[in-house]
N, C-alpha and C positions, 0 to 999 in steps of 0.2 A: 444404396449405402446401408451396410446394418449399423447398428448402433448400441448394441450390448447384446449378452450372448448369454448372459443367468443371472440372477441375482443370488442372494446371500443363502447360505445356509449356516453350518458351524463359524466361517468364519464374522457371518455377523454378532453371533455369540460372542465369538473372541472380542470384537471389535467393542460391543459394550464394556465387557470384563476392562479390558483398555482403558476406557475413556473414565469408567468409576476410579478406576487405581490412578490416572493422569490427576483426577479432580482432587483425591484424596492428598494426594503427594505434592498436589497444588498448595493445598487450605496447609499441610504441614510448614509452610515455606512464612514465618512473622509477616506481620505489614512493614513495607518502609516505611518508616517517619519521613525519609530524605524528602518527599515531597510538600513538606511544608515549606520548601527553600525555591519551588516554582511558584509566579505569580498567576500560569494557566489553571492550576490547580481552584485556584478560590472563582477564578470566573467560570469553569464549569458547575462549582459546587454551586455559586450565587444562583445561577443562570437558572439551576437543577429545581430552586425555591421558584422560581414563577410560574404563574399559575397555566395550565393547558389552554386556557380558554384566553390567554392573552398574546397579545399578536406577537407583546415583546419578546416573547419565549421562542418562535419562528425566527422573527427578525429582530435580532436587538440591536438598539445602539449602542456604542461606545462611549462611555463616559469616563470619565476622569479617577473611578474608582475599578473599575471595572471595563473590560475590553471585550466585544462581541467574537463571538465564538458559533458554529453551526450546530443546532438545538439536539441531532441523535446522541451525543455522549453526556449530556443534561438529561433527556428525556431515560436513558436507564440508568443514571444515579438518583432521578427521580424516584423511581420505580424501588432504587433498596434505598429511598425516604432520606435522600442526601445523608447518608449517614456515612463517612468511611469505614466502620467496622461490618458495613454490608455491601459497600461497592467493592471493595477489593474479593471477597466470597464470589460477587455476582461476575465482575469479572475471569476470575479462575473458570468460574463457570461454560463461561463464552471462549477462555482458551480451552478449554477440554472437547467442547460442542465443536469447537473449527476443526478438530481435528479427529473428530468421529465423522462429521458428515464426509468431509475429506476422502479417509478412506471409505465410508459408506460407497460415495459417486463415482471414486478410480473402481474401485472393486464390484460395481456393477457392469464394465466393460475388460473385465479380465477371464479369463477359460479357465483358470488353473489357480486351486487352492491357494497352493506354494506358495506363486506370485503373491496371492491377496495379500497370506500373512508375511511374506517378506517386506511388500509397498506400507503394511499397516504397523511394523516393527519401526523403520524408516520414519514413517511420520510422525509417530510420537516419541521418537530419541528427536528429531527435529522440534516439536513443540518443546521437549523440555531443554534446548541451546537456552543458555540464562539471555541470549539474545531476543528471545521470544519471551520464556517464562516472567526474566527480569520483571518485564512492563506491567506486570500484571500485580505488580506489588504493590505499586504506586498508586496517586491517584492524577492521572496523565490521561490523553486521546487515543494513544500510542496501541495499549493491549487491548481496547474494544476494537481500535480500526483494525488491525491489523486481524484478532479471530474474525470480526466482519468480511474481510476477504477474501478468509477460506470459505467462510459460509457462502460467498458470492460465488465464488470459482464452484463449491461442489453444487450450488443450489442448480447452475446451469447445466451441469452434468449430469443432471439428475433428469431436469426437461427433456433435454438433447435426447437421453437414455428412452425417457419414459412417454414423452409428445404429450403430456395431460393440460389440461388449461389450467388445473388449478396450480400445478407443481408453476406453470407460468408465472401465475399471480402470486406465489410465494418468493418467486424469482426478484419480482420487481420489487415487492415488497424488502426484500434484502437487498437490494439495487438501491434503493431510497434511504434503505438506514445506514447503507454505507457509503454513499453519496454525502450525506449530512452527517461523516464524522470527521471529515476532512476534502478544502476546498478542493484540492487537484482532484479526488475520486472522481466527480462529471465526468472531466476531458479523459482521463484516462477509461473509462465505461464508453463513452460516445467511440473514441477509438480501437476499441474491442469488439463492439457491438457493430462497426460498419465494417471492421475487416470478415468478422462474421458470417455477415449478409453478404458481401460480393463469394466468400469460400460456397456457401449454401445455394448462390444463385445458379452457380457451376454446377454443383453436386447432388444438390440433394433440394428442391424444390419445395419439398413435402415442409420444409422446415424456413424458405424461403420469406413467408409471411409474417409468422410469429417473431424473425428477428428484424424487416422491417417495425414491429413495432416497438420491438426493444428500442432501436435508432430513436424513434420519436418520443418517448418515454424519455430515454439518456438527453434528446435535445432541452424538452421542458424541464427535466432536471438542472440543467446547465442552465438553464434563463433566470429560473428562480433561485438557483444558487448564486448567479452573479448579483441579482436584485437586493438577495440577504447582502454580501460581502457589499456592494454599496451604500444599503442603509449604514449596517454597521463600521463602515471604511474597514474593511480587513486587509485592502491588500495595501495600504498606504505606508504600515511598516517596513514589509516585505517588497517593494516597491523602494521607498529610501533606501533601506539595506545596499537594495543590489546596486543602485546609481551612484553610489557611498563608494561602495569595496569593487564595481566588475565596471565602470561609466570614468570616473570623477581622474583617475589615473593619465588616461590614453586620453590625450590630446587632442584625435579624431575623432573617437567616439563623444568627450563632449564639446567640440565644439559643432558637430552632429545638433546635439540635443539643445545648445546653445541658439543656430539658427532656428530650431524648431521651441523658440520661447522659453526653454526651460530658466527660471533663474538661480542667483544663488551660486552661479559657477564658480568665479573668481572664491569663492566663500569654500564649494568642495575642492578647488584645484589647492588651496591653501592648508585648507584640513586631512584631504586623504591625497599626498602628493606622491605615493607610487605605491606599485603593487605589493603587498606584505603577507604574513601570515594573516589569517582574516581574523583568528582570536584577538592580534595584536590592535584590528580597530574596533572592536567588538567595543571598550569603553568609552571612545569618542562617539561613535555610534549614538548609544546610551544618552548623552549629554545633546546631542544636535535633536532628539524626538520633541525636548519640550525650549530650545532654544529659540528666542524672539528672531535671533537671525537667520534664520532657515522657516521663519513661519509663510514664505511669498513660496517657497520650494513645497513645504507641503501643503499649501491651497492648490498649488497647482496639479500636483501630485492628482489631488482629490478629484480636481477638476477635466483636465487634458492628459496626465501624465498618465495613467495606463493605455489610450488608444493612442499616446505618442511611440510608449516602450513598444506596442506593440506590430506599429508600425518598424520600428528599429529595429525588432526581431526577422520581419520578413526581408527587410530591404541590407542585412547583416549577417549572412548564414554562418559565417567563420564563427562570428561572436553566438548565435543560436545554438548550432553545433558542437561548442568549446574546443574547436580545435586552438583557440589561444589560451586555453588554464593547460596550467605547469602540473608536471604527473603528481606533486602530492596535492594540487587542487583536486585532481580527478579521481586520487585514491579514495575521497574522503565516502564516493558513488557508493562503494563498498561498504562504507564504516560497522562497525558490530561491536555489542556491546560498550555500549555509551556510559558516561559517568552516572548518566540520570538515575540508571538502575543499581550504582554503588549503594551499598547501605551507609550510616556514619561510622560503622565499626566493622571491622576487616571489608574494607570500601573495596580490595581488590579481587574479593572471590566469589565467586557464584554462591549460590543458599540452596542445601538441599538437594533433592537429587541433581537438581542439574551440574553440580560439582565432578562428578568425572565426565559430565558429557564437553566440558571445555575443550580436552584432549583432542574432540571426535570435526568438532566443528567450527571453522566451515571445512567441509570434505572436498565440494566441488570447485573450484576455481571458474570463472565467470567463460572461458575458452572451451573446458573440457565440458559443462553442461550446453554449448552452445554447440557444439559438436555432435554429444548423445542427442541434443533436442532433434537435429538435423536428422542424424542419421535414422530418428523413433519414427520419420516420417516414412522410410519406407512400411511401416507396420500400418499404415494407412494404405497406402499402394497396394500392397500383398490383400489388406483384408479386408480394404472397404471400412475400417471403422473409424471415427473421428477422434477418438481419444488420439490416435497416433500423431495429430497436430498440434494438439494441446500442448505440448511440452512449446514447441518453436514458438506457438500463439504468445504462448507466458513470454517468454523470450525477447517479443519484435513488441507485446504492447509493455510491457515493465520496461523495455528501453526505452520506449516514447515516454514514459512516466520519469524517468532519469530529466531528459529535456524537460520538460514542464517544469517540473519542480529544482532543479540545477537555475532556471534561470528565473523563477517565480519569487526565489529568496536566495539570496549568493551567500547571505550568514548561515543557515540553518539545514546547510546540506547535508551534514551527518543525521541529523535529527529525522528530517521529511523522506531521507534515502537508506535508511537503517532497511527497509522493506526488500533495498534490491538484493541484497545476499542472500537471504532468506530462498526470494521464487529462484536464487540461482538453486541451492541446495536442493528445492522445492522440484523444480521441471530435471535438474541429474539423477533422484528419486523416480520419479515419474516414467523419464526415460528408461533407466536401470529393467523398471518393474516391465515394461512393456516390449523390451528386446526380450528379455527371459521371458517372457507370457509366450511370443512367437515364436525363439528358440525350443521349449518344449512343446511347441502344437508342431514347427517342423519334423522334430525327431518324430515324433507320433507319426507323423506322413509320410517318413521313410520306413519307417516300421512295418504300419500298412501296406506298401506298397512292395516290400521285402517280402510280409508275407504272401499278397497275392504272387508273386514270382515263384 
């Protein structure tokens, strides 16, 4: 299998030029205030104040002022001195960087100029969707995870490309800090990382190694991720949530959870007595986290209740699967542009350039990118090279990432799934750029072969 076929020349030029005017066009774009109305906001800022050398700053607990949080989006607000007139700069920063390296790693598997600058036009009309750019206004998890992932996806692009151990260790290191900016990151990297290894055991040997030790890398990630989210109970909300709005309804489902100890039922059959809007229980919600009456619910929660849920996951696949949420439950997979990123004045318009880009996106629809993903595969087949998977890869792991986080928190599934439109937009790009890369290396070969005739 080859694995890239030139690196940059003009177009990495371009690609800087790019990435300075993205940063620029960034810093033009005010801070939002609107984040002073999130209470995630002050427990990264608190978290950002603790010192490196304290354990708390890894694993914190939750207290009563403050809610533990995973330390990579503290550790670089630390870094611009918890100050928000530096983390929003430092963020821009990190959206601009996700989408240089981005094109950097595609465009080191591409033959043809054209393509490069076409995938690298693409990418940064894509970075500035106010669905992307938005986040970065803020002071939210959202625009650091979210450049983090581009940096994860090209960091691996780059290994793949280039096989060096160090590009490796750069790898994992961007593995790890985006691992710890958000709980699902692990499982969604461990399911990446093993489809991976079984693609490379097949094909390509040479590379066979280096991702068995990604696999174990992503395991100990996921231990001590779970370790933190226990010190800190994180998923005790996110756990209530779901038994609240997607359990407390269906009759079988908890009386399910009822033989399995859960208490408090008569209490949720009373409070959330059928399936609704989920905004519409979002308040009583609210009202049951610090209710005396539901404090046996969530002892237990803390105690049995996530290797209860997650036994009811496997032994419940209708429910796993959502083939029972209703199509505007599922629409929400999709959601874009969130209120979060509303300013307090003209709340309904994008800021800055990204304001005609509203027009453009989303482009692709979740059917027609899953189609280009498919058909980019022949561009593997034809040429031996792995970019050609990468579109479908994106595809099969961000859909296992839909499940995880669909049923990890039933309230906050616009919030946690804002990501999936995005890699749709992301892998119909990808795809786009790499039919045309093959499209003109064909003509060239009838050419060729026109002339030899």
């Amino acid at each position: 299998m080859r694995f890239g076929l030139q690196t940059f020349r003009w177009p990495l030029a371009v690609n800087v030029i790019f990435f300075a005017l993205t940063f620029c066009l960034d810093l033009s774009i005010p801070r939002n205030l609107r984040w002073h109305d999130w209470p995630d906001a002050y427990d990264y800022l608190h978290l950002s104040q603790v010192s490196l050398l304290d354990k708390e700053f890894y694993f914190p607990h939750t207290t009563p002022q403050y809610t533990s949080r995973p330390f990579t989006v503290p550790l670089i607000y630390k870094i611009a001195l918890s100050n928000p007139d530096i983390i929003i700069p430092v963020q821009k920063f990190f959206h601009a960087l996700g989408a240089f390296l981005m094109v950097f790693a595609v465009s080191l598997f591409l033959s043809r100029d054209v393509v490069k600058y076409f995938f690298m036009v693409c990418t940064y009309l894509l970075m500035g969707w106010w669905n992307i750019a938005g986040w970065a206004t803020i002071i939210l998890s959202e625009s650091l995870s979210l450049s983090l992932m581009f940096c994860w996806i090209a960091s691996f692009l780059i290994f793949v490309n280039k096989q060096k151990i160090f590009l490796l260790g750069i790898h994992i290191l961007t593995a790890v800090l985006l691992s710890f900016s958000r709980d699902t990151w692990p499982y969604v990297m461990l399911f990446f990382y093993v489809l991976c290894c079984c693609l490379f055991f097949v094909c390509e040997r040479s590379l066979f190694k280096p991702l068995v030790a990604l696999v174990c890398v992503s395991i100990l990630i996921l231990l001590v991720q779970n370790y933190s989210m226990r010190i800190g109970e994180r998923y005790k909300i996110p756990l209530t949530n779901t038994i609240a709005i997607r359990i407390a309804f269906d009759a079988d489902y908890l009386h399910w959870f009822a033989a399995h100890r859960m208490p408090c039922t008569d209490s949720l059959r009373r409070d959330f007595p059928k399936a609704a809007d989920y905004d519409t229980k979002r308040g009583k919600l609210y009202e049951i986290y610090g209710d005396p009456g539901y404090t046996k619910l969530r002892s237990w929660v803390m105690s049995t209740g996530k290797n209860t849920y997650m036994k009811f996951l496997i032994t419940h696949p209708r429910y796993t699967f959502l083939f029972k949420e209703t199509k505007p439950q599922l629409d929400r997979i999709f959601s874009f542009n969130l209120f979060y990123t509303e300013n307090l004045v003209n709340a309904d318009t994008a800021k800055g350039y990204s304001g005609p880009l509203q027009n453009i996106f989303p482009l692709f629809n979740p059917l027609l990118a899953a189609v280009l993903s498919v058909i980019s595969v022949f561009v593997y087949r034809k040429r031996k090279l792995f970019i050609g998977l990468m579109p479908l890869l994106l595809m099969i792991v961000f859909g296992f990432n839909v499940f995880v986080s669909y049923n990890a928190d039933a309230l906050e599934v616009e919030r946690h799934l804002f990501v999936t439109n995005i890699v749709v937009q992301l892998c119909g790009f990808l795809s786009v750029a790499l039919l045309f890369d093959a499209a003109l290396n064909f003509g060239e070969s009838l050419n060729r072969a026109a002339i030899k005739l």
